[in-house]
C-alpha positions in Angstrom: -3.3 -33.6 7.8 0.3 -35.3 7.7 3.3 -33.8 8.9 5.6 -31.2 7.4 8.7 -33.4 8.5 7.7 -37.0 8.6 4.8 -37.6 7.0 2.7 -38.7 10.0 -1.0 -38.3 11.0 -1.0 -35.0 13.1 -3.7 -33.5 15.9 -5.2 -30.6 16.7 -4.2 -29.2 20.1 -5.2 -25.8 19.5 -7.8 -24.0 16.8 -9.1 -20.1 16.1 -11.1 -18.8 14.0 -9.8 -16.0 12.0 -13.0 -13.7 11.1 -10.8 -10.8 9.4 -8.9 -13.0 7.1 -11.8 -15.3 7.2 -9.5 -18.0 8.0 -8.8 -21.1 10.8 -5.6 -21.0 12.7 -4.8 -24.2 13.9 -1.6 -25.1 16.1 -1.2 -29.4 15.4 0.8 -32.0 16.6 2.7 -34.9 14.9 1.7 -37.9 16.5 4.9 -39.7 15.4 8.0 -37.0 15.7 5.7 -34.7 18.3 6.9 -32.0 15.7 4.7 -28.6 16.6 3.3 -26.5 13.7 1.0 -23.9 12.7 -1.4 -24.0 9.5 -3.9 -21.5 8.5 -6.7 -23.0 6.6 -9.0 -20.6 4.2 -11.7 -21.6 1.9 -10.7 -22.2 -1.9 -13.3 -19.6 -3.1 -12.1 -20.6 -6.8 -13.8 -23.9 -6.1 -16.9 -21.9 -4.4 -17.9 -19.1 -6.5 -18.6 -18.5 -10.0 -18.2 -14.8 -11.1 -20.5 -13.5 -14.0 -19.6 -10.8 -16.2 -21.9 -8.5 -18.2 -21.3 -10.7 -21.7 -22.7 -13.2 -19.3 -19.2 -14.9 -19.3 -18.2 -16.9 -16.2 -15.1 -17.6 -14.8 -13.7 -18.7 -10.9 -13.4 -16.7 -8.2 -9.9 -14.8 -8.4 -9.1 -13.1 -5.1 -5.8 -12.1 -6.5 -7.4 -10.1 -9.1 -9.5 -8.3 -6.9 -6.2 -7.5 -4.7 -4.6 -6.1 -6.8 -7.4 -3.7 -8.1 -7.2 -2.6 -4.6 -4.0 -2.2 -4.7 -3.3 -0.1 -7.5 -6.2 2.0 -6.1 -4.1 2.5 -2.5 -0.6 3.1 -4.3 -0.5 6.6 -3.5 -0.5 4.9 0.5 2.9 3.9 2.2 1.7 0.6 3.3 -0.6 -0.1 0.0 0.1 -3.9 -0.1 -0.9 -4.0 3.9 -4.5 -2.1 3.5 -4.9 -3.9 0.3 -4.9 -7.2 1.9 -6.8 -6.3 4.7 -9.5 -4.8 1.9 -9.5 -7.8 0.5 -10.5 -9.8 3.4 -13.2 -7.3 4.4 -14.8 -7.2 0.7 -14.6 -11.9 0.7 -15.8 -11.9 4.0 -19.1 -9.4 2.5 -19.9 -11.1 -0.2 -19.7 -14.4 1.3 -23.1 -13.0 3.0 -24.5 -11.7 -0.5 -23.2 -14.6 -2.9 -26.5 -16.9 -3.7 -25.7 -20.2 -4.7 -22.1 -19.7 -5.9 -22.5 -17.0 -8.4 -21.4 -13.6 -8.2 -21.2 -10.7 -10.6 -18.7 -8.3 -11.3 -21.1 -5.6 -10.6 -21.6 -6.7 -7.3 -17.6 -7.1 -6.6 -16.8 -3.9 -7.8 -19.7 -2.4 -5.8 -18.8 -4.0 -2.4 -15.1 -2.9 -3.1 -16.2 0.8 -4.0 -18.8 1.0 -0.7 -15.5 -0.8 1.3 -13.0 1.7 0.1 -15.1 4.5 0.4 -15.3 4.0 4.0 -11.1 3.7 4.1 -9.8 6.0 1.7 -11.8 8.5 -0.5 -9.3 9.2 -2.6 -8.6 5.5 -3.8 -12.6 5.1 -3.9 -12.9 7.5 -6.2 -10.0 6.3 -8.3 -11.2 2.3 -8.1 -14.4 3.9 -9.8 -12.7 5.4 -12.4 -11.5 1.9 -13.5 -14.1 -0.2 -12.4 -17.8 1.0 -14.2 -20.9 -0.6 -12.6 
């Protein structure tokens, strides 16, 4: 990676994984200005999965989309954009175990979502299922 203010080659001087957000925090070092940054690195699941719908239509991996699903299910909460996020990692970071060889369906996002928010909020479960049929 170069760096933000000069363009240089940079190190690592410090790296953590970030299983909840299912992300790498890394703190690097410009090896020309001696600039210090932080990145956080996550996988382009648009470039990794292929979802399948029941038409048997497929399309990338949108984790926006499935945010805000969540999130319009967890409006009625004060801090709906916070648990939404934090949803959203949980679900990616399930279905990363049950994905088989880059193709997903919608069933089985909606599903993992339901199960995930079932376990959070009952009332935005049972809401999500109203809008999401599996």
């Amino acid at each position: 990676m170069v760096c933000i203010h000069c363009q240089q080659n940079t190190q690592v001087i410090n790296s953590r994984l970030q299983k909840r957000a299912n992300a790498v925090w890394r703190r690097r070092r410009c090896l020309g200005c001696q600039a210090i940054f932080t990145t956080h690195e996550i996988a382009d699941l648009t470039a990794l999965w292929r979802v399948t719908s029941q038409k048997q239509a497929m399309s990338p991996f949108s984790r926006d989309r499935l945010l805000i699903s969540l999130y319009k299910s967890l409006q009625h909460r004060p801090s709906a954009l916070d648990d939404a996020s934090g949803l959203t990692a949980t679900v990616i970071s399930q279905l990363l175990t049950l994905a088989k060889d880059g193709l997903i369906t919608t069933m089985l996002i909606a599903q993992t979502a339901q199960t995930t928010l079932a376990r959070f909020d009952l009332a935005a479960a049972t809401h999500y299922q109203a809008f999401h049929k599996y």
